[in-house]
Structure formats: structure tokens, C-alpha cells
N, C-alpha and C positions, 0 to 999 in steps of 0.2 A: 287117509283122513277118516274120522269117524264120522260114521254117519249121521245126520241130524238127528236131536233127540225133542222127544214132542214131554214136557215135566207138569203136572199138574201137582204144585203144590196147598197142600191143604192145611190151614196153618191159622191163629191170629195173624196180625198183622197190622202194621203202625197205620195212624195212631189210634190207641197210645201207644206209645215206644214202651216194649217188653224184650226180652230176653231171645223167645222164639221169634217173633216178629224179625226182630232189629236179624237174625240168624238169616232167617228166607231174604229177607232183603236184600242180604249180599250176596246169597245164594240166586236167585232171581236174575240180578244184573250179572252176575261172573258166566250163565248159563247164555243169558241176551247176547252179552260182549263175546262167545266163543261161539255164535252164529246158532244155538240151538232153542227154541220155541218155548218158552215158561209160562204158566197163567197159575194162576193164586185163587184159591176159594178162602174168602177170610172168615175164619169163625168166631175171632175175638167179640164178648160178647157187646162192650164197648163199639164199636164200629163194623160187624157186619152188616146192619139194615142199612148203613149210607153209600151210596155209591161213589166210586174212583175209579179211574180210569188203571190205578195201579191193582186192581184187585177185581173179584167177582163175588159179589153180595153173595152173602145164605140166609134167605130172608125166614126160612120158616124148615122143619126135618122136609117136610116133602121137595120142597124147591133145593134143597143141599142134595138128596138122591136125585134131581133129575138133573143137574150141575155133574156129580160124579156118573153118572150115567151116561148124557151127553156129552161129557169131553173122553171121556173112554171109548165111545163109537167115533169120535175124531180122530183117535191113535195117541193122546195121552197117555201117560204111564201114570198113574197116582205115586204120589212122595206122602205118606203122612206122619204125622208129627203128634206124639203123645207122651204122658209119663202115669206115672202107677199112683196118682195121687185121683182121678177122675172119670167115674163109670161113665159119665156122657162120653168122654174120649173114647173110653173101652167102644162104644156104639155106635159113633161116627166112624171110627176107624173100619169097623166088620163092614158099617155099610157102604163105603169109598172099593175098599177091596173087594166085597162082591161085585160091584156095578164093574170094576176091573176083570174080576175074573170073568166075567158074560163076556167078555170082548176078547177072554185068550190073552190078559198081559198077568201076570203079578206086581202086587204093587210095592214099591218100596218101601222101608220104614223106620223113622228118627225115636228114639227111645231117650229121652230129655231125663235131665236128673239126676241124681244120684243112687246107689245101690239099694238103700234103704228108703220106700217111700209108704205110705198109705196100705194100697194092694200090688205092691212088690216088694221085694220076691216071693218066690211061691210058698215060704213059709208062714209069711204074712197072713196070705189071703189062699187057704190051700182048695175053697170052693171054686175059686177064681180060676183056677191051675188051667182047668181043658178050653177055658175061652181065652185066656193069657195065649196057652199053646195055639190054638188055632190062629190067633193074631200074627204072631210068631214063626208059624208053620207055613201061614199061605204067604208070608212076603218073600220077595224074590231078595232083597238083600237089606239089611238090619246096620244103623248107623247108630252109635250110643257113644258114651262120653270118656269113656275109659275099661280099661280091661277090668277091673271091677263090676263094672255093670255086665259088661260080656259074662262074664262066669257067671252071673245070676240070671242070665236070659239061658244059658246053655243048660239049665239046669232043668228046665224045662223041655228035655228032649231037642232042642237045637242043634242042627249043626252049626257047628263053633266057624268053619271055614265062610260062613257068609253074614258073620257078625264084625265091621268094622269100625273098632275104636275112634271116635276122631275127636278131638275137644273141639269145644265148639267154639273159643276163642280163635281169632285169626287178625293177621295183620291189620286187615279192614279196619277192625275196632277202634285203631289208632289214628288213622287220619283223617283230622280233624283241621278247621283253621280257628284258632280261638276267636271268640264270641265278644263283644262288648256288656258288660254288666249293666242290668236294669239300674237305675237309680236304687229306686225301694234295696235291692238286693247288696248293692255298696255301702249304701247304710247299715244295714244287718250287718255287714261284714266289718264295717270300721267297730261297729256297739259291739260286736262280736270278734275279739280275732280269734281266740281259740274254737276254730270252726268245724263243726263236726258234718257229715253229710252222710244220709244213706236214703237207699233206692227201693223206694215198696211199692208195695198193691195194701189197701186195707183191708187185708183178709187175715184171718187168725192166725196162718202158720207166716209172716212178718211180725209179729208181738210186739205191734206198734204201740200199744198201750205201756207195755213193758220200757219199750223203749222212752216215752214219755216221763213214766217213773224215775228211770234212770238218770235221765238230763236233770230233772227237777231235785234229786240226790245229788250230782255231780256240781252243780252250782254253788252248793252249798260251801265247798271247798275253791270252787274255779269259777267265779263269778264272770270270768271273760268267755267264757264255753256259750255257744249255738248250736243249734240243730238247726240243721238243711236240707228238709223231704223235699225228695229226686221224684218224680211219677206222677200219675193222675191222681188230682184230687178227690174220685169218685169213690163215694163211702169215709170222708174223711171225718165226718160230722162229729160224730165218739170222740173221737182221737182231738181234735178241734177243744171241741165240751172238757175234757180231762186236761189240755193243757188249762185252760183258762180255770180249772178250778182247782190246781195246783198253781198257780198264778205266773204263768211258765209264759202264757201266750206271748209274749214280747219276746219271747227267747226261742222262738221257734218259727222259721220260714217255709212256708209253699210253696216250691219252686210251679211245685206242675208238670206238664207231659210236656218234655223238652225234644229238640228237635239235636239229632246227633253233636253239633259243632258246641251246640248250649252244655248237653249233657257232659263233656269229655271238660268245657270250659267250668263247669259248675265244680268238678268232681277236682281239677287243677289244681283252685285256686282254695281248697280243704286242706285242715293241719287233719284231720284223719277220716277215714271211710268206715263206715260202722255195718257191719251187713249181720242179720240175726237171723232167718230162715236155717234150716238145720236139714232139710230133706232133698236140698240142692245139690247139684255135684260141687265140682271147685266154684262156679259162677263166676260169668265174665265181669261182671262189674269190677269181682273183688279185684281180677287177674289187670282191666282197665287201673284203676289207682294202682296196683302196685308198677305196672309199666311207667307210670307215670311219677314215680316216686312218690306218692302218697302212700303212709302207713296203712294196715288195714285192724283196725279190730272183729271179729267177730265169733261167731259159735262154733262152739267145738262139734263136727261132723264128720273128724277123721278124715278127711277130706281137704283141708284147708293146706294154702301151698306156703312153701318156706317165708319167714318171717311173718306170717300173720300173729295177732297176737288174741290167741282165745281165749273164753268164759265159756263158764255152764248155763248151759241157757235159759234152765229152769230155777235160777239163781239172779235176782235184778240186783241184788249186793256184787255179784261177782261180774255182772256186764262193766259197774262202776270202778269196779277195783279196777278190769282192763282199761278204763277209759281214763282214768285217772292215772294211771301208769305212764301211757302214754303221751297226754298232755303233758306232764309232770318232766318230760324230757324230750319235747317234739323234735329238737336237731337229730338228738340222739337216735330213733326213733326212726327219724328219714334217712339216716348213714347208714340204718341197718335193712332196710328192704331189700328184699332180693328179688329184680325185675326179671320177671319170667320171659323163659324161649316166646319168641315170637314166631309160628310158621304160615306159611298161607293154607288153613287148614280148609277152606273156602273151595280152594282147587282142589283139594283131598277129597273133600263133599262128592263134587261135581263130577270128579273125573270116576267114582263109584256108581254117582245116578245115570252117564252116560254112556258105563263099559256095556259088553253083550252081555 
């Protein structure tokens, strides 16, 4: 039997329901359910000062080092979780793995995203190189999204042998029990049937604004088309402002930070999934709707998996052109999706963060 493993995951974490979150979550429970000890530092900026009983606040930098400090003298192994779009992460991360290394463990680590980010890879950001590599150098073993990313971590002086691909999609994502629909939401959807949905944060690289643009083009020709924003509505105020003064607001729904069963029911009951971030790897969401046979439109990132249907993203004429395409023939459109391998990549995770 393997021995008990003591995991300190350091992570966001719902809510709001995000990507990495929603990830530890089932990582979290698959470690609980196979008899071995996980605890969560959340750093989501959204929800670390509130306390749960599913997580441990980071109230402030010094209270987050004495949290990795103190579960590392308990025999935690740090798991951390970052991607090359965030020099805070660069920072939390060195200081989780030193408080690790005082204690004689190395800490593990999730490298989120796709090949090309902000300051990844090292041609990117080549100042960044020896703090990249020490990040890199001091983890005991390195979890990323695809062999693509592997090759750009290894590039950095890495050994390749303790770099493990795993996507981050896994069976989990899928079961769900469908939801019953808000009133408000069935009406949007009867005024609406050609229903669009996609899943943001309001932050720049979702081009939510763009997106806005776009619907309010697209109407013009498809007056039965909605839009239905997936996520917390924190920062949505702009985004909000610009529907109404493109005179869209009736035509555009809040869903909100939904709870798993809401999400996978909201994403369902879509004629297509719209996802615009470009610096992502594949993204579970897309990989969710296309399981689900929901079409998927979105940005071209080289990255995108069979039958999605891309635009350039720096183009709000060509987001329209796919979006209009695809309404234009929704049967069509859903005969042609190609629903991706499902594995338990969850157990892949775990059985990594537990080996010697």
C-alpha cells in the first residue's frame, strides 16, 4: 500500500468557480477518498479573507508564509499551482517552496495554461529565465497541460523525466445532475433561442468588451441570438455600461458564479459555447461543451481540439463571421463535434502527487 500522503494544496479556490479551483477540488476529494490528508491555502483574490471549513484563508503575505511554513513542519508536501501570466504567483510560489525546503521536502508543481503566456517561455521574458529555473529546479515533480508546455519548461535546463503532461480535463467535469432553470433564465432563453454562452473573469485577456461588440453585430442579421456570461459578476460594471449603450442589455444574461450542476446545466441547454482567452491551453470548458455536444466557437491558439470552429481574435468582424456560421446551421454544426477522450486524469494527478 502506499503510504499516507500529507498534500498542501495552494491554489484559488471556489467560490468563484474557476478553472484551477474547480481542478484542486477534485483533486482534494480523489486524495480524501484514497485515505491520504489534503488541506488547501486559497488565494483566490475573490474569496481568501472568508473562511470555510473547505479551505485555509491567506489573510495577508505574512499570514500565507506562516500557513506554508506551518503545514510544512506538520509534514505537508506543498502542490503549487501557477501559470507565466503572474509575477505575484512567480512569488508565492518561491515562498511556499522555501518554507518546504526548511523542512527537507520539495514541493510539487502545476504549471496551468498554455505554451505561450505573458512570461513564458523563456523567450518571452529572458530576465525572468534564473527565477523561472529555480522555480522549476527546486520542484520535486512538475505537472503541465501537454507536451507542448513540457518542451518549453525543459528549455530551461529541466529535466524532462519529472515533467508530467496531464490535461487537466477528467471524467469529474461530467457528472453532473441537471439543474432546474431560474424563471428569469427560461425567459431569456424562450426571447432567446439562439443561445450563445461563454465563461469569463472581467479581465482583459477574456475581451469581454469584444465580445459584447460582437453580439450587438450579430443581431443585426440573427435577432434570435443571446448571450449567456458563465462566472462572477465581479468587475462586470464596463461590460454592463457597453451592453446598454449599444442597446444589447436585453440581450444579454448574468448568469453568475454557478455551482457545478448549474454550470454543466447552463452550458446544456446552449446552441454554442463562445470562449475568446487565446493564452489558455485547450480549456476545460471548451472540452465540457464539446462532451456534451455543444458546438464550440472560439480563438485561434493552435491549441484548440477537433471541430472547434476559430477566429482571429484580434478581429471582432471574424469572431461574427464564426458566430454567424455556426448559428446559420446549428443541427449541422452539432453532427459535427467531435467529443473528446474522456480519462480519469484526476487519478493521473494524484497518483504523481503520491508516488516516492
Amino acid at each position: 500500500m502506499t503510504p499516507k500522503a500529507k498534500v498542501l494544496e495552494i491554489s484559488s479556490y471556489p467560490p468563484p468557480r474557476a478553472g484551477w479551483g474547480i481542478r484542486v477540488s477534485f483533486v482534494k476529494q480523489a486524495l480524501l477518498e484514497a485515505g491520504h490528508d489534503c488541506k488547501v491555502i486559497n488565494i483566490a483574490p475573490e474569496s481568501r479573507c472568508i473562511p470555510s471549513p473547505e479551505y485555509l484563508t491567506s489573510m495577508n503575505g505574512l499570514d500565507y508564509a506562516w500557513k506554508c511554513l506551518l503545514y510544512s513542519l506538520k509534514g505537508y508536501r506543498v502542490h503549487m499551482h501557477l501559470n507565466g501570466n503572474s509575477p505575484k504567483g512567480f512569488m508565492l510560489s518561491i515562498i511556499a517552496q522555501v518554507m518546504n525546503l526548511l523542512t527537507f521536502k520539495r514541493a510539487d508543481l502545476t504549471m496551468h495554461a498554455g505554451p505561450y503566456q505573458i512570461y513564458f517561455p523563456r523567450e518571452r521574458a529572458p530576465r525572468l529565465a534564473p527565477m523561472m529555473k529555480f522555480i522549476f529546479g527546486t520542484s520535486r515533480r512538475i505537472i503541465c497541460n501537454s507536451d507542448a508546455v513540457k518542451e518549453k519548461i525543459v528549455e530551461y535546463g529541466i529535466n524532462p523525466d519529472k515533467i508530467y503532461p496531464i490535461q487537466a480535463f477528467s471524467r469529474q467535469y461530467l457528472q453532473f445532475e441537471p439543474a432546474p432553470l431560474k424563471p428569469a433564465l427560461e425567459a431569456f432563453r424562450q426571447a432567446h433561442p439562439q443561445l450563445i454562452c461563454s465563461y469569463v473573469f472581467f479581465r482583459p485577456e477574456f475581451f469581454v468588451e469584444d465580445m459584447i461588440h460582437a453580439i450587438a453585430k450579430l443581431r443585426e442579421t440573427h435577432p434570435g441570438a443571446g448571450l449567456m456570461i458563465l462566472g462572477s459578476d465581479q468587475g462586470s460594471e464596463k461590460v454592463k455600461a457597453l451592453a446598454e449603450e449599444l442597446g444589447i442589455a436585453a440581450h444579454v444574461y448574468f448568469a453568475g458564479d454557478l455551482d457545478h450542476d448549474d454550470f454543466l446545466t447552463h452550458i446544456s441547454i446552449s446552441t454554442l459555447k463562445l470562449r475568446t482567452p487565446i493564452r489558455d491551453g485547450i480549456a476545460s470548458s471548451v472540452l465540457e461543451a464539446l462532451a456534451l455536444g455543444v458546438p464550440v466557437v472560439a480563438s485561434e491558439n493552435e491549441r484548440r481540439p477537433p471541430s472547434t470552429i476559430t477566429y482571429n481574435h484580434e478581429d471582432v468582424a471574424d469572431m461574427v463571421r464564426a458566430l454567424r456560421e455556426t448559428l446559420d446551421d446549428p443541427e449541422g454544426a452539432r453532427s459535427r463535434v467531435v467529443k473528446p477522450e474522456i480519462r480519469d486524469t484526476v487519478a493521473e494527478e494524484v497518483a504523481v502527487l503520491v508516488g516516492p
